[in-house]
ZAMARGU-4260 file (C-alpha; in steps of 0.2 Angstrom, whole numbers, plus 5000, padded with zeros to 4 digits):
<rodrens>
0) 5000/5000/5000 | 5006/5016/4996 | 5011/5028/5012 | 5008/5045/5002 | 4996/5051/4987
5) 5011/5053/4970 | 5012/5067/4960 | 5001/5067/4946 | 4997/5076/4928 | 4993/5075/4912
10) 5007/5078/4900 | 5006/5088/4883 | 5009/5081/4866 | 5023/5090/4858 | 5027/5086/4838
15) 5045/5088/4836 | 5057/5089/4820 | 5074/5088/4821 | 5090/5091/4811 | 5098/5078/4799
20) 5111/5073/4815 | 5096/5074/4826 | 5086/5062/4817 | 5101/5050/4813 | 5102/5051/4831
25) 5086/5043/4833 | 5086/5031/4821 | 5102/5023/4827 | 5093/5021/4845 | 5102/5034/4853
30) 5092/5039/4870 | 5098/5057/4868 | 5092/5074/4859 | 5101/5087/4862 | 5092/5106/4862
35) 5103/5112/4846 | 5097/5097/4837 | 5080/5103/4839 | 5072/5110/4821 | 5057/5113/4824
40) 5041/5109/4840 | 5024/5115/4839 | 5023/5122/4856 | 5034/5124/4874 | 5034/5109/4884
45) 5038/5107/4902 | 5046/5094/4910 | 5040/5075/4906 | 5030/5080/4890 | 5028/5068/4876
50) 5038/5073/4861 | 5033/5064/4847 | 5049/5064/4833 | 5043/5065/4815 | 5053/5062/4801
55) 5056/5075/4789 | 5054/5067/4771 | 5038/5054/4775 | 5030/5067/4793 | 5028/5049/4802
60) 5033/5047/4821 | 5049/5038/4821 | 5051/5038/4839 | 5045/5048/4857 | 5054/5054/4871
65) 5049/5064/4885 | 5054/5084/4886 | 5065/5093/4899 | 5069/5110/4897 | 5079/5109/4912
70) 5093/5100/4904 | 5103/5104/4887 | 5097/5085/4884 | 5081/5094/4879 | 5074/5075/4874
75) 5077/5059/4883 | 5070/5046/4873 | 5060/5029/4878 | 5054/5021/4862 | 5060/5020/4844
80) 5053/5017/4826 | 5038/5023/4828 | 5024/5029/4839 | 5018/5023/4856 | 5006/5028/4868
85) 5014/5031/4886 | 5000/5020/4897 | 5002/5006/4911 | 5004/4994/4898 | 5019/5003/4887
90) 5028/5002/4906 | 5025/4986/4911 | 5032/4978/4897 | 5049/4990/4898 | 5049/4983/4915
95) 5046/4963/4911 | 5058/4966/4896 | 5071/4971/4910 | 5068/4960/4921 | 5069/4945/4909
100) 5087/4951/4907 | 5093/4948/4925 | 5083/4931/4929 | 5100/4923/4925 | 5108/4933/4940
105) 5094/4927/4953 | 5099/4910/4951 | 5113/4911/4959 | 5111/4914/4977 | 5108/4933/4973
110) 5095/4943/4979 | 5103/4960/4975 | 5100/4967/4956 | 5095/4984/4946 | 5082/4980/4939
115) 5081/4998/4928 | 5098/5005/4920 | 5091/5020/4917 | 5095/5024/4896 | 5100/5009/4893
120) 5083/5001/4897 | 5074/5014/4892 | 5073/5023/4908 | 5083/5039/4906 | 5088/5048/4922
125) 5080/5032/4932 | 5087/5020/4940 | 5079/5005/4951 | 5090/4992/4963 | 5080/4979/4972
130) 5090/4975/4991 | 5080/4957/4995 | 5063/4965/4997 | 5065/4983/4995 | 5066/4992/4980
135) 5075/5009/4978 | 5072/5022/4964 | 5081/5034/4961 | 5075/5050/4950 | 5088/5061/4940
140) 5076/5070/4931 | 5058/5077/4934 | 5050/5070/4919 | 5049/5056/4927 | 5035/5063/4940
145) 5018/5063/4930 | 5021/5044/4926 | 5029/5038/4943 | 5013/5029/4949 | 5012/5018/4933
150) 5030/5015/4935 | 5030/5009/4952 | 5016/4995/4949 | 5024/4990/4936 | 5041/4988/4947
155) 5031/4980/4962 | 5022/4969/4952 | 5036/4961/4941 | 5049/4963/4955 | 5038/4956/4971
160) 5044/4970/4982 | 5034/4974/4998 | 5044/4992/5000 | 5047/5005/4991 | 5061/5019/4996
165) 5061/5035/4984 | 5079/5044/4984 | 5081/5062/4972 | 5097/5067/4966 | 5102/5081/4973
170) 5095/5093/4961 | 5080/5087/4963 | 5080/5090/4979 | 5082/5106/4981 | 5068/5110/4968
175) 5053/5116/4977 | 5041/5109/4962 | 5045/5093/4968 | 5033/5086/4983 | 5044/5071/4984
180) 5056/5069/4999 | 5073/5060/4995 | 5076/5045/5008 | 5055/5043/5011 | 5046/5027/5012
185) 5032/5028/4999 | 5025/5009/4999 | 5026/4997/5010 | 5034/4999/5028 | 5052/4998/5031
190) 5057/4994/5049 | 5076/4994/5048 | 5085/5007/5037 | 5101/4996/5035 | 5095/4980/5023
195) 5104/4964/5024 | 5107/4956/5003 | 5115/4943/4997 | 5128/4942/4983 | 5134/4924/4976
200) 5130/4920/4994 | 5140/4932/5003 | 5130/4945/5014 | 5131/4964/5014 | 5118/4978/5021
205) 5114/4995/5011 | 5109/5009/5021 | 5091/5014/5010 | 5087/5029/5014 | 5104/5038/5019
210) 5116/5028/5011 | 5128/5033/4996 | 5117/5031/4977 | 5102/5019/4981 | 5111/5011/4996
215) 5127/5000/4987 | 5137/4998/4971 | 5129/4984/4964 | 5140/4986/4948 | 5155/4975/4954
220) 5148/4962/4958 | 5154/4947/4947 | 5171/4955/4949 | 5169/4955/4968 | 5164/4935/4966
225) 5181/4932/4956 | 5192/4940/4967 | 5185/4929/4979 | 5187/4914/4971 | 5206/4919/4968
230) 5210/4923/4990 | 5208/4907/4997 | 5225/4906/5009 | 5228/4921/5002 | 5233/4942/5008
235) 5224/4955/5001 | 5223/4973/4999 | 5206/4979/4994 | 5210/5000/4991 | 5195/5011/4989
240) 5186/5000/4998 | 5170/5007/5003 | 5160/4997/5011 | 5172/4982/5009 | 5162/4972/4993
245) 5178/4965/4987 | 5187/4962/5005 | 5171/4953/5012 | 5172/4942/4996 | 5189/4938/5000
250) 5187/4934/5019 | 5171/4922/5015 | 5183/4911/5004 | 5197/4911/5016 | 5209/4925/5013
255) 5222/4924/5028 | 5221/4944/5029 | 5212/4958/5020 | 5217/4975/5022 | 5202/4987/5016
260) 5209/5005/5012 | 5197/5019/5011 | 5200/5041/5015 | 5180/5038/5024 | 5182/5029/5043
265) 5165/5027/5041 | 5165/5016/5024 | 5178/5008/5035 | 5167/5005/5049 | 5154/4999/5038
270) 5167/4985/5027 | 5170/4978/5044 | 5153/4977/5049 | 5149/4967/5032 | 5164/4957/5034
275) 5157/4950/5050 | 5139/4947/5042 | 5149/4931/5034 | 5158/4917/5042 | 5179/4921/5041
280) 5194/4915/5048 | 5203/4927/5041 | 5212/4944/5050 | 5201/4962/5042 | 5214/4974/5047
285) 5209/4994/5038 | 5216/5007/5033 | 5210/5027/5034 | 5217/5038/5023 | 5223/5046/5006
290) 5225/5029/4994 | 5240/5039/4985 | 5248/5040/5002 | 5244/5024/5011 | 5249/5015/4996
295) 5267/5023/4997 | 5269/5022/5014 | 5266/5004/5014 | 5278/5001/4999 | 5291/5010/5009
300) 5289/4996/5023 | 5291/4984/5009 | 5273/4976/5015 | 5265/4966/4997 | 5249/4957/4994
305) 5245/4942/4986 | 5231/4951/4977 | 5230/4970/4976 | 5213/4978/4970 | 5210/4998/4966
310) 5193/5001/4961 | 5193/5020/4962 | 5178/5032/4961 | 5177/5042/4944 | 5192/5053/4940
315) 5185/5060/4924 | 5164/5066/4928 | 5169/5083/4914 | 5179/5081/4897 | 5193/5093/4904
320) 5197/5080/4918 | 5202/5064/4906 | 5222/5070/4906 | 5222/5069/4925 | 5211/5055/4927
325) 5224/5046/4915 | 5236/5052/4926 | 5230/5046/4942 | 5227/5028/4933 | 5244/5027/4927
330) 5250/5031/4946 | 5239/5017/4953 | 5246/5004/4941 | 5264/5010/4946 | 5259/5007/4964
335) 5248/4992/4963 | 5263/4983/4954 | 5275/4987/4969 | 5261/4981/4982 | 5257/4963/4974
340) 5271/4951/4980 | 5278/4938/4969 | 5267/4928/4958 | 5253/4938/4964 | 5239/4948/4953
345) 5234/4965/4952 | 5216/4970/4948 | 5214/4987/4942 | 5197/4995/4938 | 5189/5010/4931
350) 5170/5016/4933 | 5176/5033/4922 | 5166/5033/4907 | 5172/5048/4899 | 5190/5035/4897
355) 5186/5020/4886 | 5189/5004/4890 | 5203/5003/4876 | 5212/5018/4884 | 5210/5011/4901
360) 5218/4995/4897 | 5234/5004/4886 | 5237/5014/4901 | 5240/4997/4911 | 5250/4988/4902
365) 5259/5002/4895 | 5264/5006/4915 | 5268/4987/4916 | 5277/4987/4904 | 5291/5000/4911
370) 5290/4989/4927 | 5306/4976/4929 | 5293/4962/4929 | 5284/4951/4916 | 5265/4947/4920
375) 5251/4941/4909 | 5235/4950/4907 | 5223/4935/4913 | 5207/4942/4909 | 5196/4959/4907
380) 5178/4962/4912 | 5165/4974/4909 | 5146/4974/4914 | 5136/4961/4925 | 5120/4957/4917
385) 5112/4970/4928 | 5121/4983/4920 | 5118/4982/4900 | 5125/4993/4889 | 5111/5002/4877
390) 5122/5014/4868 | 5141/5023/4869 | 5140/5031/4882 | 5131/5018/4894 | 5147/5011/4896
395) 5158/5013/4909 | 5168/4998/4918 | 5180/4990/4915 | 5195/4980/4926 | 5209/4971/4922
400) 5219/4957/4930 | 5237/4956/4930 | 5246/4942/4936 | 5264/4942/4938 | 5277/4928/4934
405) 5290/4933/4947
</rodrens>
């Protein structure tokens, strides 16, 4: 049952025309529509407004999207080649499309998945993570409002949630047309912030309402499952850890030590607390500070790691930030190889997306490559299931292993 009445409206139809790059846009599936591709639109629209593309040599819909003039992605689209009518129905079948996509995941021992990738299941600026019974959604734009109530039986229904948590990014927020509160409970009851999920078998909690994103990163998660399978007997050095998902993997299948390094003593706090949802043998030692400088104070004590993972936050969120983020990736692949001992494997990741995969992996072996030992590049990863890639820019991790000879 639903704990609060949901915004509701009725959203103009707008008939849009767009340039020759604006329609090839659409006709290759892009979700985006930028306001300089805009030709032509028969009258001002306001935020979650149906813009109906027509083509210019036949005037028949080749696509919709829904308007925002808040955002220099004036159309965000959600169907291609052809018309549709936006009703429970064109939803519900977005959302069972979806959710067809990850029943492979939920077979195994996982009950932890998003269930909407925003654009690249048609959901732009929406994004839906399920925690065992709880679902959280997340809104990055307001055209998304006049159609949240259809939205949300569709996600309840498929999904078999009994809560519902809303969250707003943090524009949304702060904009006083919006009668939604981040972090509230809008279906359902939720007794205890903090949810308890399972990955592959291994317990972890997200904090729903307070907690970073929706709660957790979900993203890592067959990545977080292989480095576990690798630590058995092993030391390992989990830097930008967060809330520990790769050095709870490592302690559940019997890693002698884990250290978990992370600048937030509260991340810290909470990576211990999941490590001891699990049952370990292992030593979880951590680590509060700068990775940069933690890393080279521990290689000046000449302390290495059987395995050495650095999964660090974005280093590139604008175009004018690649050249350092490059930087910072070529330092951590200098430093990771000085950390991991002999024989051992380094796992470097990147959730950048404005730095392609390609580029990524050049920069790690082109920093290996200066190092005095040989390794072999033993496998690199990209999306879990739950995280499909729709279009060019819907991609954005990527990690590498490395493991060394000597």
């Amino acid at each position: 049952m639903y704990t609060q009445l949901l915004p509701q409206g009725t959203p103009k139809v707008l008939a849009v025309k767009l340039s020759v790059i604006g329609e090839r846009s659409v006709r290759t599936s892009h979700p985006w529509i930028f306001t300089d591709s805009i030709e032509k639109i028969n009258k001002e629209g306001v935020s979650g407004d149906i813009a109906i593309i027509f083509s210019h040599s036949k005037n028949k819909a080749i696509g919709v999207g829904l308007y925002d003039p808040d955002s220099p992605i004036r159309i965000k689209m959600v169907h291609f080649e052809g018309g549709a009518t936006l009703n429970e129905d064109f939803f519900l079948q977005k959302i069972k499309k979806a959710y067809k996509v990850r029943v492979p995941l939920l077979r195994t021992k996982t009950n932890s998945y998003r269930l909407l990738f925003g654009e690249n299941d048609g959901f732009p600026g929406c994004i839906a993570d399920v925690y065992a019974k709880v679902l959280v959604v997340k809104l990055y734009s307001k055209i998304w409002i006049p159609y949240l109530k259809n939205i949300l039986d569709s996600l309840i229904a498929v999904s078999g949630v009994e809560t519902v948590v809303i969250r707003l990014s943090r524009k949304l927020q702060q904009d006083p047309s919006v009668s939604l509160t981040d972090g509230s409970v809008i279906y359902g009851t939720l007794e205890d912030e903090t949810i308890v999920f399972k990955e592959h078998g291994i317990c972890f909690s997200a904090n729903v309402i307070k907690g970073h994103k929706t709660g957790y990163f979900l993203d890592h998660r067959e990545n977080r499952r292989r480095v576990g399978a690798l630590s058995a007997q092993k030391t390992v050095l989990d830097v930008f850890s967060y809330a520990g998902g790769f050095s709870v993997h490592a302690l559940a299948n019997g890693a002698k030590q884990v250290t978990s390094l992370d600048i937030s003593s509260q991340a810290l706090a909470l990576a211990k607390a999941n490590g001891l949802l699990n049952k370990h043998k292992g030593s979880h030692k951590t680590i509060s500070g700068d990775a940069f400088t933690e890393m080279q104070l521990l290689i000046d004590k000449g302390i290495c790691f059987d395995i050495v993972v650095i999964d660090p936050p974005s280093f590139a969120k604008s175009k004018k930030e690649m050249a350092i983020a490059k930087k910072k990736y070529k330092q951590l692949a200098a430093l990771g190889e000085k950390l991991t001992a002999k024989k051992g494997i380094l796992v470097l990741a990147s959730c950048s997306s404005r730095v392609a995969a390609e580029d990524f992996f050049t920069i790690n072996t082109t920093t290996l490559n200066k190092q005095k030992r040989s390794y072999t590049t033993i496998k690199q990863t990209y999306h879990d299931i739950d995280h499909p890639v729709g279009f060019l820019e819907g991609a954005y991790l990527k990690c590498g292993y490395y493991q060394f000879s000597r």
